[in-house]
N, C-alpha and C positions, 0 to 999 in steps of 0.2 A: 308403384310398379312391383309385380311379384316376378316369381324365379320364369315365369311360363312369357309372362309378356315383354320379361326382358330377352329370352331368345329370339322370340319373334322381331323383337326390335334388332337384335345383332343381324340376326341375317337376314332379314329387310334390306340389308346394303348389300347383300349379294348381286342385287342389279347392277350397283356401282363396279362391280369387275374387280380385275387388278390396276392397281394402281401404282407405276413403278417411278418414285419419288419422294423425298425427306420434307417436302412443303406444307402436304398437308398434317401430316403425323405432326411435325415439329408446331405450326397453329395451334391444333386441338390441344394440346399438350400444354403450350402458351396456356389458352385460355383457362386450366386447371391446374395453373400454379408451376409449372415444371415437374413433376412429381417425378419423372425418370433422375433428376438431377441430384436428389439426395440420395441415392442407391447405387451399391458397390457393384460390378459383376465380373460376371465370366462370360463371355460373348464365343457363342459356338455355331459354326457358317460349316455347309458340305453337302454332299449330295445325299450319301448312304452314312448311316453310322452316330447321327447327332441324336438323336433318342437315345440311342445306350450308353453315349459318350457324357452325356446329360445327366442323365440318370446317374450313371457312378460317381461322377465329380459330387452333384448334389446330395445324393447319399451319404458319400463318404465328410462330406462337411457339417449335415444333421446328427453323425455319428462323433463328429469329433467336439458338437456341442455348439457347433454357428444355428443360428434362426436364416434357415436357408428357404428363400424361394426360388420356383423353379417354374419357368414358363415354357411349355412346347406348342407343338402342332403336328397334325390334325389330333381331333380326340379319335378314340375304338366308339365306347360307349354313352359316356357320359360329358356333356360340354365342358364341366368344370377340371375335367386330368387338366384341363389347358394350363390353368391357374393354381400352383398346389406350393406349401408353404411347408418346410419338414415331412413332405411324402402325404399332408393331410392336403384332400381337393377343399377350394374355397367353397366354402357355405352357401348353399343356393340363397337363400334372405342377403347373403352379403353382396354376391354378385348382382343380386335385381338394385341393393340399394347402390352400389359402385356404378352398376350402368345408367343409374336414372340420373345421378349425378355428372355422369360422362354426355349422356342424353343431351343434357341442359346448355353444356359447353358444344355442341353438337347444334344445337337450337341458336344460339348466338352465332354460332359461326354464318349459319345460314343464314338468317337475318342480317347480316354485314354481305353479305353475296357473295362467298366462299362457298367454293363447293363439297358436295359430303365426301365424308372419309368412306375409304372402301371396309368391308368386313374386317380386313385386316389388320388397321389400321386402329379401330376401334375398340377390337380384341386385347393392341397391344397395349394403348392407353387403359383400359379397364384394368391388366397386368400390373402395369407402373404404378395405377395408383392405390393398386389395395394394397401391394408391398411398401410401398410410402407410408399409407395408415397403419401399416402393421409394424414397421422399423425394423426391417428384417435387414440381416447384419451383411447379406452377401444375395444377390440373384443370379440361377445359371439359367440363361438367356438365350435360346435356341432360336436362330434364323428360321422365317418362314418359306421363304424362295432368294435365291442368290445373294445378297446380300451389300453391294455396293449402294443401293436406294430399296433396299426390305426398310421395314418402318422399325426394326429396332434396331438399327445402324444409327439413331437419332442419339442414342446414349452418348454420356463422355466416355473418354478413353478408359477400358474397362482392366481389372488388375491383371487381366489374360485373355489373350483372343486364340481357340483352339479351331482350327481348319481339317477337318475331318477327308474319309474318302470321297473323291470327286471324279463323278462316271455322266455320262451321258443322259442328261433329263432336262423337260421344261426350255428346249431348245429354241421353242419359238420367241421365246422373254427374252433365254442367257445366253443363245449362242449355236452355233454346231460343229464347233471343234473342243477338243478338252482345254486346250489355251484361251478361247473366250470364254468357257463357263468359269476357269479357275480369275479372271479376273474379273468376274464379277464379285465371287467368294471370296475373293482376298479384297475386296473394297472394305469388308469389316476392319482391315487393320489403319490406326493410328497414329498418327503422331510419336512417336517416342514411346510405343508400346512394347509387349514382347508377346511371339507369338508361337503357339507348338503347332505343327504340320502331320500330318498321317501319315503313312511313309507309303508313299509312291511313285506315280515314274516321272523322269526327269522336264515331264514338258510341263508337265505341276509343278513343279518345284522350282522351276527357271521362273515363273509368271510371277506365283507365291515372295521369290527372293528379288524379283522386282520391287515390288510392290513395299516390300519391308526397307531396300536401302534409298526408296524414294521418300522413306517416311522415318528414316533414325530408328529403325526398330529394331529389334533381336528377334532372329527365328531361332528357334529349338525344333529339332528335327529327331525326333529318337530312333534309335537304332534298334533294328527287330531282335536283333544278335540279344538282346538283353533278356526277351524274356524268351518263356519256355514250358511250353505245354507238357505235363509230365504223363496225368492219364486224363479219359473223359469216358463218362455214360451218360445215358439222357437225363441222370440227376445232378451233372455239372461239370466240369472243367478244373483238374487240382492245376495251380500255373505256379514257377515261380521269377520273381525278377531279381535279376542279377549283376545289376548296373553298378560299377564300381562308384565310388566316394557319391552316392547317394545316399539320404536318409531311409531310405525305404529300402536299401541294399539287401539281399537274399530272404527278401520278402517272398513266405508261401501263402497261397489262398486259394481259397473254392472260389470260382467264379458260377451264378448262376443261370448264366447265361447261354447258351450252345453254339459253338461256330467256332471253325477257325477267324474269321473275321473280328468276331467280339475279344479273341485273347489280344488281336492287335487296335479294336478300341480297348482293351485296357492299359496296354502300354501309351498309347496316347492319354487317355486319361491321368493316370501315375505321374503323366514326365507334367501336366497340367499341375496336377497336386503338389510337386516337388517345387513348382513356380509359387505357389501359394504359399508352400510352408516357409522359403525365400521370404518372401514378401514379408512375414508376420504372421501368421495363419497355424495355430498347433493342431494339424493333421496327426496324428501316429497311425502303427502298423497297427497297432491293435485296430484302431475305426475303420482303417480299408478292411482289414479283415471282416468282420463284422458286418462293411456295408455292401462288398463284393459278394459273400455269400446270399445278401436278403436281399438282392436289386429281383425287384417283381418291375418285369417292364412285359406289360401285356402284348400280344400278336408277333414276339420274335420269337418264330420256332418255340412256339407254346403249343404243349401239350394239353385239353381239355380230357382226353378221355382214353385210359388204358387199352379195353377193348370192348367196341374194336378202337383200335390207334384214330384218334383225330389230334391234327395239327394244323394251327393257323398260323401264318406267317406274311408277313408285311412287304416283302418284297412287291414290288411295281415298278422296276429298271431292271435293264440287264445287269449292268452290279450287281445287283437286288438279288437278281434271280444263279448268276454263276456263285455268288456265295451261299444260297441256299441251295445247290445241287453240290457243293463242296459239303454241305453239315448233312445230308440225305447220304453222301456216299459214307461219312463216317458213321453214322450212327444206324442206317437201316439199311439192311439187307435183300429188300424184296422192293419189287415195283409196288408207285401207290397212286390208288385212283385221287385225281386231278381234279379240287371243286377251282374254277376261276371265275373271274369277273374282271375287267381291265376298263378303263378308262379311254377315249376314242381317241383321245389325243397323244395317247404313248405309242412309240416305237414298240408294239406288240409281239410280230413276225421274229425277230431275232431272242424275246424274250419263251414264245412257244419253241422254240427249237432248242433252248438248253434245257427246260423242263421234261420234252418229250422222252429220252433214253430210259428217264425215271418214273414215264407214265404207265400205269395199267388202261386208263381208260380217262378220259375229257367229260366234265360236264360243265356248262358252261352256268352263268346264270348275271342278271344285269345287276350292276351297283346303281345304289341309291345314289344317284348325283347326275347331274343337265349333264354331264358330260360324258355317261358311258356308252360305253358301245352294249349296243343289243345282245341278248345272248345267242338268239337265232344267227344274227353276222359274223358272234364270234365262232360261233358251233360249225357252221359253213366255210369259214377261215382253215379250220383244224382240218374238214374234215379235204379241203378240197388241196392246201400247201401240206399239210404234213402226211396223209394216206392215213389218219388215226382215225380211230373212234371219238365223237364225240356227240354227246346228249346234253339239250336243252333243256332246262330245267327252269317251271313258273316263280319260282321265290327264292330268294337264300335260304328262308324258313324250311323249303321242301327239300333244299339241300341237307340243310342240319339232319331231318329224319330221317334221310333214305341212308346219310352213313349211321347213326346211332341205331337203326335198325337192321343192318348188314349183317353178315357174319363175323366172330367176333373174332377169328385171324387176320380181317380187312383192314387194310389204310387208307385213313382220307386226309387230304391236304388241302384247305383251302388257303385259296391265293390272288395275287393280281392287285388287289386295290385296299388301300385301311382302311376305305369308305365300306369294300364289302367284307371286310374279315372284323370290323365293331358288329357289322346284325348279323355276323356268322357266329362271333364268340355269344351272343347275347341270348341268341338260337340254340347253341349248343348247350350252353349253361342250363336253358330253363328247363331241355328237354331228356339230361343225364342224371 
């Protein structure tokens, strides 16, 4: 099996759907030894925020000298971000031979009359067992959807389970209130574990503090009061944190990230870190430093191109979206024209009305995925609820050019979906 026809084979189980349950992940997993079972982690559940939250934690552990893997979801560009090991993506050769292997326990299953694992599921045993083969000393382990029966909720109880911001998404699976999506979210906590929480509003937090005295566990809840944004331009973030009898006490650093939002995933992050260095774990200020300034986390409020201004950003919830019209009011000055793409199944409508105040102009255009919305229905949307302009556009590709060929005081912002801001960035790249 080579790198091409093991993708084929991964998403080949796309037809299998979602599948919300630890039965058949824990099987497949069976049949290849256990591999989740001999690896340490850090288990990270949320709506908005577990990408950067990930990212730093993991960073800042490669920096402090752990053989850290790091598993997320979705990719931008390339299948492999999923699977990446000290910030290096797994080996295409490695991945076809991990999956042919996975394959095979895949092949026995069936032939016993189990039925197949969905994408997801498969994705996350492929995960478990390269880090197994590699003896990496810690994994941060990013939820793919809610997390009470997400497939990496199969792990033992992890050295920290970190529960990020928690907004309205994926409702049809987790719920439609924020008290049932947060208990699906806090289904990651265990037994006798300890857990850090995002600081939010109190109907989060009442579910969250269920859930932990139903299970012996310690919630850590950090206090925003701690940290402290001193300045910001679009080349980063000076913060510092000022948590009394911490190890990390009157810690300064560039964060390279943009957003009000991100300085409070970093305090989430930090008070994570401060669990770990507890634990045994030699974190120092110097590694956060160090790893807080070089976190490259592709499609948040990423800059591709001077001028004219292009910016892709991942937002696809309204979370998503009111935190990214909070980092547009910081950082730029002028309206900017709107590339989007969304998804047919998101709560759309409310997420067009906090980007509109900031628009110049809509263009719409469809993401690569069974699931989106047309760009003619979304263009029709705009043009018919909000009284805006908006223009349909054949390609994400014809997106890329028509802003790299603008005028060069223009801004463009693509948005809506990571399915379409990976062939926006990939568009933009080849064509600046």
């Amino acid at each position: 099996m080579n790198y091409q026809q093991a993708l084929e084979y991964i998403h080949g189980t796309y037809m299998f759907g979602i599948k919300l349950g630890l039965d058949n992940i824990t099987l497949l997993l069976k049949y290849l030894g256990d591999p989740h079972k001999n690896l340490k982690y850090v288990h990270i559940a949320g709506t908005n925020g577990k990408g950067s939250t990930s990212h730093m934690i993991s960073n800042a552990l490669t920096k402090s000298g752990y053989k850290t893997g790091l598993y997320i979801s979705p990719y931008l560009e390339e299948f492999t971000e999923r699977i990446q090991i000290d910030g290096n993506q797994i080996p295409k050769e490695r991945l076809a031979k991990v999956t042919s292997k996975v394959k095979s326990a895949v092949d026995q299953m069936l032939a016993e009359g189990h039925p197949s694992p969905s994408e997801f599921e498969l994705v996350t045993a492929i995960g478990f067992e390269y880090f197994s083969n590699e003896n990496v000393d810690i994994v941060v382990l990013e939820v793919g959807m809610g997390g009470r029966f997400d497939a990496t909720n199969v792990i033992p109880t992890p050295v920290v389970s970190v529960i990020t911001s928690i907004g309205m998404d994926h409702t049809q699976y987790l719920g439609d209130t924020l008290e049932k999506i947060a208990f699906e979210k806090a289904g990651i906590i265990k037994d006798n574990s300890t857990v850090v929480l995002y600081p939010q509003g109190d109907e989060v937090v009442k579910v969250v503090k269920e859930k932990v005295d139903k299970t012996g566990s310690c919630l850590i809840l950090p206090n925003a009061s701690d940290i402290s944004l001193q300045s910001a331009d679009l080349n980063g973030q000076f913060i510092i944190y000022t948590k009394e009898n911490s190890i990390f006490s009157n810690l300064e650093f560039k964060l390279s990230l943009l957003g009000d939002h991100q300085v409070t995933n970093s305090l989430t992050a930090l008070t994570a870190l401060e669990i770990l260095a507890e634990k045994g774990y030699a974190v120092s200020k110097d590694a956060i430093r160090e790893s807080m300034s070089s976190i490259v986390f592709p499609g948040r409020f990423e800059r591709i191109t001077e001028s004219p201004l292009t910016i892709i950003d991942g937002a696809h919830n309204l979370n998503g979206f009111e935190a990214l019209t909070k980092t547009l009011t910081r950082y730029l000055n002028k309206k900017i024209n709107v590339v989007i793409g969304i998804l047919g199944d998101k709560d759309y409508g409310p997420m067009l009305k906090e980007i509109a105040p900031f628009t110049k102009k809509f263009f719409t255009v469809t993401p690569v995925n069974p699931r989106a919305l047309p760009a003619h229905e979304l263009a029709e949307y705009i043009k018919v609820n909000l009284n805006m302009s908006a223009e349909e556009l054949e390609s994400i590709d014809s997106a890329a050019a028509l802003a790299l060929n603008s005028d060069s005081q223009e801004a463009y912002l693509f948005v809506g979906s990571l399915y379409m801001i990976g062939e926006a960035r990939t568009s933009l790249n080849k064509r600046s």
